[in-house]
C-alpha positions as CSV (number, residue, x, y, z in Angstrom):
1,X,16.9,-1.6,-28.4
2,X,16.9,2.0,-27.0
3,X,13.4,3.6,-25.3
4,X,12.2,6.7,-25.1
5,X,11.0,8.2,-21.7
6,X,8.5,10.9,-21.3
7,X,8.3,12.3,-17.5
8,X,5.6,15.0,-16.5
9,X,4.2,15.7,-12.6
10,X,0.3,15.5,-12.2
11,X,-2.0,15.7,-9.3
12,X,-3.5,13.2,-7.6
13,X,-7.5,14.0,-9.4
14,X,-5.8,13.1,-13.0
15,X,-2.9,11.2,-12.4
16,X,-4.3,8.3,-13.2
17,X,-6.3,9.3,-16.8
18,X,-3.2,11.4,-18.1
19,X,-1.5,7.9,-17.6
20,X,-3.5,6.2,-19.8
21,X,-3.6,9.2,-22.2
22,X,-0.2,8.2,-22.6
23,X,-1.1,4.8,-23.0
24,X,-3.6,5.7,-25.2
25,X,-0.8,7.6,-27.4
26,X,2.0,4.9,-27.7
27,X,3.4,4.3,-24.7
28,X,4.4,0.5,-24.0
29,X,3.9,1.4,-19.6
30,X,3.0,4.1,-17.6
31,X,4.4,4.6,-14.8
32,X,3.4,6.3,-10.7
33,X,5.7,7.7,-8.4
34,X,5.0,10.4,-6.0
35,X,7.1,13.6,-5.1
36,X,9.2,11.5,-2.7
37,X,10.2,9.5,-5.9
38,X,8.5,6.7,-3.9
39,X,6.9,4.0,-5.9
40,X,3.5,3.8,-5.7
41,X,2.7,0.3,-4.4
42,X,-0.5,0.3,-2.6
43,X,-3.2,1.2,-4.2
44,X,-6.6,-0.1,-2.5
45,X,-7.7,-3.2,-4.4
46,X,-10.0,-2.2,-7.7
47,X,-8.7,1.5,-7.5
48,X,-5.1,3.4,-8.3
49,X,-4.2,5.2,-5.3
50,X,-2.1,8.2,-5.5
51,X,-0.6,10.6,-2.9
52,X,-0.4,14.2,-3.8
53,X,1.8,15.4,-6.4
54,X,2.6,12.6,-8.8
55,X,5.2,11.8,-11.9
56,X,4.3,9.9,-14.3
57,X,6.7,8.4,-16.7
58,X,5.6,7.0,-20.0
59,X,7.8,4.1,-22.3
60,X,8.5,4.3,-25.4
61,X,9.5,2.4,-28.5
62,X,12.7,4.3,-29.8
63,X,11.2,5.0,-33.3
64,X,7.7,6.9,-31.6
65,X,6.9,10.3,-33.4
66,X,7.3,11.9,-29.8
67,X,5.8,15.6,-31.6
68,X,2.3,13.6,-32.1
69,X,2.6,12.3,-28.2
70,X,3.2,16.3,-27.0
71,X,0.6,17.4,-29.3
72,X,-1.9,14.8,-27.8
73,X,-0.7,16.2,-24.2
74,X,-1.1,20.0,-25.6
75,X,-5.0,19.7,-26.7
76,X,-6.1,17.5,-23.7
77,X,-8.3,19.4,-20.7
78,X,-6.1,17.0,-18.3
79,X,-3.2,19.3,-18.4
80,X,-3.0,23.0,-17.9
81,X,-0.8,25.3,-20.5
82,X,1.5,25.4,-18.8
83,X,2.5,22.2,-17.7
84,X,6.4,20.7,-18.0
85,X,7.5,17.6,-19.5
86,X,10.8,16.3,-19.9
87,X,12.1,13.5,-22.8
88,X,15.0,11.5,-22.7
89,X,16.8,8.4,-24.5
90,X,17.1,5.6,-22.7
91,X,20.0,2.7,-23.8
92,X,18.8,-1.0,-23.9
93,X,18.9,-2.5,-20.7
94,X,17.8,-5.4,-18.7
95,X,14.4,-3.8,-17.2
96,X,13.1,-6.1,-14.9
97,X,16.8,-7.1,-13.7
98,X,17.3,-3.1,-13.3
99,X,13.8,-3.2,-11.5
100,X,15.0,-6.3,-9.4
101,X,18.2,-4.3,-8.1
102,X,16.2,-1.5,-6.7
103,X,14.4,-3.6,-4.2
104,X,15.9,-4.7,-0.9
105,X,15.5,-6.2,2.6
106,X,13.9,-3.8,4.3
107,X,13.6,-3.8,8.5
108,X,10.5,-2.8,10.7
109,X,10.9,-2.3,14.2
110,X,13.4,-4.6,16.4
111,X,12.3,-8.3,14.7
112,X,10.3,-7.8,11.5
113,X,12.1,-8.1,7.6
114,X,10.5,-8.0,4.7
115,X,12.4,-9.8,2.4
116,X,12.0,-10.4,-1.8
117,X,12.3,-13.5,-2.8
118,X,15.4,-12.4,-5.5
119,X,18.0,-10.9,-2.2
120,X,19.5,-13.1,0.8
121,X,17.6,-12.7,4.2
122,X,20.0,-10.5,6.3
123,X,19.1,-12.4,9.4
124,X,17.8,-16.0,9.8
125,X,16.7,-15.7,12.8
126,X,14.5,-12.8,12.5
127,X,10.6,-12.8,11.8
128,X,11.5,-12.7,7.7
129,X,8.3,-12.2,5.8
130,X,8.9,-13.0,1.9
131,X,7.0,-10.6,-0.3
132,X,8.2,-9.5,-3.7
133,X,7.2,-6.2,-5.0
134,X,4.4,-5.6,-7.4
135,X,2.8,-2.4,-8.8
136,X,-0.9,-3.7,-7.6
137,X,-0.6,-4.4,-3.7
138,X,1.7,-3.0,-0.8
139,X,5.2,-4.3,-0.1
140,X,5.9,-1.6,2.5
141,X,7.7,0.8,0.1
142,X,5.3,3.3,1.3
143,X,5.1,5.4,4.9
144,X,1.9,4.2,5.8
145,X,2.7,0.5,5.1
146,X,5.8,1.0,7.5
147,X,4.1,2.7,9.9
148,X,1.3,-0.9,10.4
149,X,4.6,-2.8,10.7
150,X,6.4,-1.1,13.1
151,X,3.7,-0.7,14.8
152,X,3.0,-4.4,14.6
153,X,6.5,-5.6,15.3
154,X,6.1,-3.4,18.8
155,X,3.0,-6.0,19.9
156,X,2.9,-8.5,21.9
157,X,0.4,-10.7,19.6
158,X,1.2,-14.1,20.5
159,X,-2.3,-16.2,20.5
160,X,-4.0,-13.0,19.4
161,X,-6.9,-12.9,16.8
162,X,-5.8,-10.1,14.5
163,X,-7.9,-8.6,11.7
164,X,-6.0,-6.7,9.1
165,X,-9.1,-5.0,7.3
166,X,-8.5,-4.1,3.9
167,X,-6.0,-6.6,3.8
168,X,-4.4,-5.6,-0.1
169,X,-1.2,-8.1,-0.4
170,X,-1.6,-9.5,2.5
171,X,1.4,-8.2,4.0
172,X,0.2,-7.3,7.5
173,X,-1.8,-9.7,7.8
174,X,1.8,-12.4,7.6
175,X,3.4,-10.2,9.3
176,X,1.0,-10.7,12.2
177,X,1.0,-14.4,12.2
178,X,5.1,-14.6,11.8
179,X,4.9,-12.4,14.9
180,X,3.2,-14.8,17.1
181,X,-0.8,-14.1,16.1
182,X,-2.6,-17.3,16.3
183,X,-5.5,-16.4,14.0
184,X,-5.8,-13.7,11.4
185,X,-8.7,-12.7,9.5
186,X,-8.4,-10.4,6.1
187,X,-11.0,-8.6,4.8
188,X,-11.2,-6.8,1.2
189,X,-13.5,-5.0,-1.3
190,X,-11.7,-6.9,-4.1
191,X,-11.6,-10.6,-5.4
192,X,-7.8,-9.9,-6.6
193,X,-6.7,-8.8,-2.8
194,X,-8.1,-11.6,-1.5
195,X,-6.3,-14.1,-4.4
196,X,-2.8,-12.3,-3.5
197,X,-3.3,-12.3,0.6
198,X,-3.7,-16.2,-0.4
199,X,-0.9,-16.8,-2.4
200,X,1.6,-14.5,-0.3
201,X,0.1,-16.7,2.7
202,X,1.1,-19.5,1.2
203,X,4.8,-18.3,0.0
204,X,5.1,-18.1,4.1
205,X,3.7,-21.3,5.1
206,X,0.8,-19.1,7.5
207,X,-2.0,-19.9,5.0
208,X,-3.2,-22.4,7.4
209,X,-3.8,-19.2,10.0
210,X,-5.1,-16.9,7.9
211,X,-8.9,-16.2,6.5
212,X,-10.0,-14.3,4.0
213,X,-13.5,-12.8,3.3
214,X,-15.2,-10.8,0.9
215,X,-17.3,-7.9,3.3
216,X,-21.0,-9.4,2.4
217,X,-19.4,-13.1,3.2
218,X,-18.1,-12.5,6.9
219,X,-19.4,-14.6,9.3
220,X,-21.5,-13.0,11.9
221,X,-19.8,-12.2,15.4
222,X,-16.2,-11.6,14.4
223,X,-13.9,-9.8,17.2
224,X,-10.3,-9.4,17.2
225,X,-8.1,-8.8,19.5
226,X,-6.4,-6.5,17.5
227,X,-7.7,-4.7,14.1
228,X,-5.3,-3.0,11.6
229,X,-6.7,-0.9,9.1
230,X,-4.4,0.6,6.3
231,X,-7.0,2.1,3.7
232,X,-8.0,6.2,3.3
233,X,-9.3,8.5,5.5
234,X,-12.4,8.4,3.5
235,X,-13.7,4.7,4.3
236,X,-11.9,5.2,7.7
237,X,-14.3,7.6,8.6
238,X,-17.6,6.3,6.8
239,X,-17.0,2.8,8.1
240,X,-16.1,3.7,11.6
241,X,-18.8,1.8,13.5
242,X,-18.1,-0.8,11.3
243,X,-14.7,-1.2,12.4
244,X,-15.2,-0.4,16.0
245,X,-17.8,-3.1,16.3
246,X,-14.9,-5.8,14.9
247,X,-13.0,-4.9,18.3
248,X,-13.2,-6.6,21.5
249,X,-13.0,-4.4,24.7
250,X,-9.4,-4.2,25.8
251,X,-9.0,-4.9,21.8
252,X,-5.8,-3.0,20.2
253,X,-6.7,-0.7,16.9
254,X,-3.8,0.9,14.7
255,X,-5.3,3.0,11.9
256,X,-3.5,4.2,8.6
257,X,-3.2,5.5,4.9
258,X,-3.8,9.1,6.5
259,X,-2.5,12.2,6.0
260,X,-0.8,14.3,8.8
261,X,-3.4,16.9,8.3
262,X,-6.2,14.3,8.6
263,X,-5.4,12.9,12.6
264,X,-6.9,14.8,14.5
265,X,-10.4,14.5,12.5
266,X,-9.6,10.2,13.2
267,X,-8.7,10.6,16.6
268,X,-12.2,12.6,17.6
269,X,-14.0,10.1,15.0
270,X,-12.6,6.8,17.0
271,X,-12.1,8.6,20.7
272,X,-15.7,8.1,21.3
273,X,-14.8,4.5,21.4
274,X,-11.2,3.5,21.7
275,X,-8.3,5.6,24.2
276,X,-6.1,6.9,21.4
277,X,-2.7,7.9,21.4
278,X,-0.9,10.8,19.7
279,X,-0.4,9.9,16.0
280,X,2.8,8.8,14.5
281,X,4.0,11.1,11.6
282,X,6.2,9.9,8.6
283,X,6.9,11.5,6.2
284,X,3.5,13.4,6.0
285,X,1.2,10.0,6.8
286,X,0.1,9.5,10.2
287,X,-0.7,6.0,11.8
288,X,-3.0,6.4,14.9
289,X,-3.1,3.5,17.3
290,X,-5.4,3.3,20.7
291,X,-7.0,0.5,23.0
292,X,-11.0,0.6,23.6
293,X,-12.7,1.3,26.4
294,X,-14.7,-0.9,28.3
């Protein structure tokens, strides 16, 4: 049967509660994507992370009284007067195989794939990591997550000890260890990271390599000789020593989920510790790397 769509933009402060005014008002999904027309794939476990200026687009059953939706939108403090939304009809298709066909192999740096499991792996004999998309983890659909793994795919990490901290899907952490890391330990906030950095681990035969660990259960005395963060600013900041003490000296550090404007702020926060290079911009996000000091 036909849908009907309802698109309006949002901020990033009430993004997330106008979506589920919508939900609250009929709509079957709601739907994140930010002014890139990026999909937003990586939230931080437990939260919805947005970046910036954000559409959201609500679903519809075609028969929905669409004046009682607008009317909801029209007396609710989330939205200003004089905010735009557009409507449209939508003819019956196959959603999640129209979903599917948006989603390809995607390359980071000179060896590194990330591959969905639904699409042939361009090259065999590259490091082909097998993730499929999902609205609650990254799949490296956004800047930030392509910034780690080019960055990562640039390492010589063979026999390393890597920890990815906030280790959402998984995906760096596999990405490490099909790049030649020997040991990698991910850390999250949330119980559901931690379930999908297993089972991705597993999908790629690394589960063996890889540990997982709630912050209050990490063992005492972990060092790595490499530490990838890809979280906010925010807990970036705040958690600093915390991360800094995770490194050994010599130890690599690659730092992202920060925005342009936010670098130089980082790079005084971890320079008392760690030589850090110039940031690496895309698309507004910046990915800081550095080596610490002895």
């Amino acid at each position: 049967m036909p849908w009907i769509q309802l698109k309006l933009n949002a901020t990033s402060e009430n993004a997330e509660m106008i979506g589920e005014l919508l939900m609250d008002n009929g709509a079957l999904s709601a739907t994140f994507t930010d002014s890139h027309d990026t999909p937003i794939f990586e939230p931080a476990p437990g939260e919805t992370r947005l970046w910036g200026d954000t559409d959201i687009t609500g679903l519809y059953e075609a028969d929905t009284d669409m004046t009682l939706v607008v009317a909801a939108l029209n007396n609710s403090p989330l939205l200003n007067e004089n905010f735009a939304l557009k409507i449209e009809q939508l003819e019956d298709k196959d959603w999640e195989r129209e979903w599917m066909e948006n989603f390809h192999p995607m390359q980071f740096g000179e060896r590194l794939w990330i591959c969905p499991s639904w699409k042939p792996v361009p090259d065999p004999s590259a490091v082909n990591v097998m993730l499929d998309p999902g609205l609650a983890f990254g799949t490296g659909t956004h800047p930030t997550t392509a910034l780690c793994l080019k960055w990562l795919d640039a390492q010589n990490l063979q026999d390393k000890v890597v920890i990815d901290f906030g280790c959402g899907s998984g995906i760096l952490a596999i990405a490490a260890l099909k790049l030649g890391a020997k040991r990698v330990i991910g850390i999250d906030i949330d119980h559901q990271a931690i379930t999908a950095s297993r089972d991705n681990a597993e999908r790629n035969n690394v589960s063996d390599q890889l540990e997982l660990y709630l912050p209050g259960d990490m063992p005492e005395g972990l060092l790595a000789d490499v530490l990838v963060a890809n979280i906010l600013a925010g807990p970036l900041r705040e958690l600093s020593t915390n991360i800094e003490a995770l490194v050994k000296d010599n130890g690599l550090l690659a730092l992202s989920g920060i925005l342009q404007q936010q670098a130089d702020e980082l790079i005084d926060v971890y320079g008392k510790w760690f030589s850090m290079d110039k940031a690496e911009i895309k698309e507004d996000w910046a990915r800081l790397s550095g080596i610490k000091c002895k």
